[in-house]
N, C-alpha and C positions, 0 to 999 in steps of 0.2 A: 104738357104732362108735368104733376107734380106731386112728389113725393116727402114721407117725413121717416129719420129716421130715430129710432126709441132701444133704450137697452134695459134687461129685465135688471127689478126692483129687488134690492136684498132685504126688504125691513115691511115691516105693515105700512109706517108711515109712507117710503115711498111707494108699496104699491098703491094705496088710496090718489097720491101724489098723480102717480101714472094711471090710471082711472079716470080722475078726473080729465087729465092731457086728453087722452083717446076719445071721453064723450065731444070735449071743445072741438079737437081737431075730426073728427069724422061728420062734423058737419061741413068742412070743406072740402067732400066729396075727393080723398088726392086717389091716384091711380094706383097708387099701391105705399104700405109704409113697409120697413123694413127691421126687424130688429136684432141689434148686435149677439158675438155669440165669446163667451169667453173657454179654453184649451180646460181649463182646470175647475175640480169642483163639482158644487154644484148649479152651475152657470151653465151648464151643457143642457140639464133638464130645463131647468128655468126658460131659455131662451126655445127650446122646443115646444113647451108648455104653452106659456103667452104665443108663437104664432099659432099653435093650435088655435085657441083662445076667440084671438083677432078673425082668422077665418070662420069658425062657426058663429062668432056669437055678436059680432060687428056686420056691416056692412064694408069693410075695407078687406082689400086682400093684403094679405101677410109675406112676407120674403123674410127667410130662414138665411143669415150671414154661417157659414160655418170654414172650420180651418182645417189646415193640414196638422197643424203643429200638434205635437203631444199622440197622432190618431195612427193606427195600423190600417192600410187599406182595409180589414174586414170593420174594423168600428166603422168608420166610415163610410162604407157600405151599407151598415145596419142602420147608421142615423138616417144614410138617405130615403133608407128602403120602408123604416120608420115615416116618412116624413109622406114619402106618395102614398103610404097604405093612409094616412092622414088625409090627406088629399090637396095635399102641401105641393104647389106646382114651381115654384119660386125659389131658387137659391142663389144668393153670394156665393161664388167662390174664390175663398182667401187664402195667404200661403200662412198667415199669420207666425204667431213666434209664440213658442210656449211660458207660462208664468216665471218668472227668476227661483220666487221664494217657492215654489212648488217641487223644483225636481225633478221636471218630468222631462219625457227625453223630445228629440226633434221631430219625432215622427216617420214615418215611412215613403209618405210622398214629399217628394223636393220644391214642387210649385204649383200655384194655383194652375197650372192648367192641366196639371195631373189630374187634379180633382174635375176640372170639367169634362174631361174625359171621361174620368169613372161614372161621375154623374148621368154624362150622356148614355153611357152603356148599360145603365139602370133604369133609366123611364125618360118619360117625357118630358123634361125640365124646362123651364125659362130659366138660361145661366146668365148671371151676370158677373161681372170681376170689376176691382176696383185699380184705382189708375191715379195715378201723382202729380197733377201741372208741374210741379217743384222737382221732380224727381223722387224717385222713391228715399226713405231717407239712409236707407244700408247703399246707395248704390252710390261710385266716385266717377265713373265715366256717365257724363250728358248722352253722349249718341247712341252709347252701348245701352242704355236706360230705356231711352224710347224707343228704340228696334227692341226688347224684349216688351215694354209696355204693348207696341202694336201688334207685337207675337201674341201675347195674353187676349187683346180685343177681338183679333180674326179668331181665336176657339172661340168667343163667348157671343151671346147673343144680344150685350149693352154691356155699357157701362157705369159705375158712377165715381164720381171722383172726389179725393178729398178734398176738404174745405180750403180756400184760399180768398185772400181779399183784395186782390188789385183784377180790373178788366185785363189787362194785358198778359199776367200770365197767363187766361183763359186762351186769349188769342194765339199767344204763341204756340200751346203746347195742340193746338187744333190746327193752325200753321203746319206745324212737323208730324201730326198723325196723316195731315191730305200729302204730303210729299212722300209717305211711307204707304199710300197708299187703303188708310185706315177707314171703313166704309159704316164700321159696325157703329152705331148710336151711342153717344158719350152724354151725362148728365152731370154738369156742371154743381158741387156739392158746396150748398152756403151756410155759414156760419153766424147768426147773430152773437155780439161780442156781448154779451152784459153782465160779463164779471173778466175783468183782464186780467187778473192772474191765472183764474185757472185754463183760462182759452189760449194763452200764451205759452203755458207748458204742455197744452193739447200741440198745442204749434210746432211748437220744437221738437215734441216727439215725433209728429207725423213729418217732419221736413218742412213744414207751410212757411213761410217768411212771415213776418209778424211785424206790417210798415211801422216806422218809425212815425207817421202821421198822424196814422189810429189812435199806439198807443200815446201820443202826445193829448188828445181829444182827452180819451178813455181818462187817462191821469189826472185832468184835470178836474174831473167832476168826481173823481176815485171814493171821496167822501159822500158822496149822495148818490146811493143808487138807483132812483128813479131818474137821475140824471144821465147816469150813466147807462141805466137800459135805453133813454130815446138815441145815446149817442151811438150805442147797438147797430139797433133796430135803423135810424138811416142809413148807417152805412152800409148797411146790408140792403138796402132798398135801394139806395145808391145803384150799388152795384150790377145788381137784377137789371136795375132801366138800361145801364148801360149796357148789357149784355143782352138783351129784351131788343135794344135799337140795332143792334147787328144783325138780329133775326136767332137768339138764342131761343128756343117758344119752351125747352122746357127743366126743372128747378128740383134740385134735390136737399132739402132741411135738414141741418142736426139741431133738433129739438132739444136736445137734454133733457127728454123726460117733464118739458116743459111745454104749453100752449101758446103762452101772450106774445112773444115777440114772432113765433111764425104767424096767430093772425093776425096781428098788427102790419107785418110786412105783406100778406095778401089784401088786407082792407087799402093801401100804401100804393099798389099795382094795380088797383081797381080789381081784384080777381076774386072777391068776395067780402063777408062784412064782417066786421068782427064779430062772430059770435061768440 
């Protein structure tokens, strides 16, 4: 199983940008892409829009990320109930954290598994929740982390998880879900690096450790970015095989709104050709 995921375009230029991504990547047939959703704005329509969008007018199915933060249980309700009249089967559910510069307040539900609840009690959903190898990054206690992490996966029906770039954290954090008794399906979330700054402060926002290896590669070629996209691009391919050879069969992409280095790493995996 393999997935991409896309976040809506604020400009003309990037939506053409993103246009163009969706025609590239929907020839690689993924099982579903998914795209992000922002508390504030107008980033709530946007991201409802484009899955609209994707489901009627693609062949790929769409997954609607949506959050707690900033929402009243009845918005919330309204977007979901917006989303099946759609025929929108597919949601993330996140506890997210609302805009600084916005103002707006925390919201009414405390965690994503409120929301899958709500969800469930409103239609037929495929829920998914997202999940931290690294730990979440608000959270200080390891144990206490992953006992609510496999709280969150027993409501939800998958998972995916944020990007990370060593095999071993994979391992481990799939180590302490089977000890906690964690049954529900997780999909490991890869990141191709081909700009190291701005992947490194994605990093540190999200908790991901950011090897000192990589960025030693990455640095080196910093002045030539087609250098720097192949140094990407393997080690994310890297990774995959290594994970591939454990029996990992299936892969969740953050695209950035981008196509080359995701087909590049499925032509890499034999899993199709670069179109």
């Amino acid at each position: 199983m393999y997935s991409f995921e896309f976040f809506p375009p604020k400009t003309p230029a990037a939506e053409a940008q993103l246009a163009e991504t969706l025609r590239d990547l929907e020839a690689l047939q993924p099982s579903f892409v998914s795209v992000t959703y922002g508390a504030g704005g107008t980033t709530r329509e946007r991201t409802h829009d484009l899955v609209v969008w994707i489901n009627d007018s693609t062949s790929m199915t769409a997954m609607a990320h949506l959050t707690c933060a900033a929402h009243t249980s009845a918005e919330l309700e309204e977007i979901l109930t917006r989303y099946a009249g759609a025929g929108v089967q597919n949601v993330l559910a996140l506890r997210g954290d609302p805009p600084k510069d916005l103002g707006l307040p925390r919201g009414e539900l405390d965690h994503a598994t409120d929301l899958v609840r709500l969800a469930r009690e409103l239609d037929t959903f495929s829920i998914g929740v997202a999940v931290h190898p690294e730990g979440h990054p608000a959270s200080t206690n390891a144990g206490e982390d992953r006992r609510r992490q496999a709280e969150k996966l027993a409501a939800a029906d998958f998972g995916l998880s944020q990007f990370f770039f060593e095999p071993h954290v994979w391992f481990d954090f799939v180590d302490d879900l089977d000890r906690l008794g964690v049954d529900t399906p997780v999909t490991p979330g890869i990141m191709p690096v081909t700009n190291v700054k701005s992947v490194k402060r994605m990093a540190e926002l999200s908790g991901a450790d950011f090897p000192q290896w990589l960025e030693d590669r990455l640095r080196a070629v910093e002045d030539d970015p087609d250098a720097m996209h192949r140094v990407g691009v393997d080690a994310a391919t890297d990774l995959c095989e290594t994970l591939r050879a454990a029996g990992v069969d299936r892969f969740h992409f953050y695209t950035l709104n981008r196509s080359t280095a995701t087909r590049e790493i499925y032509a890499n995996l034999g899993l199709g050709p670069v179109a």
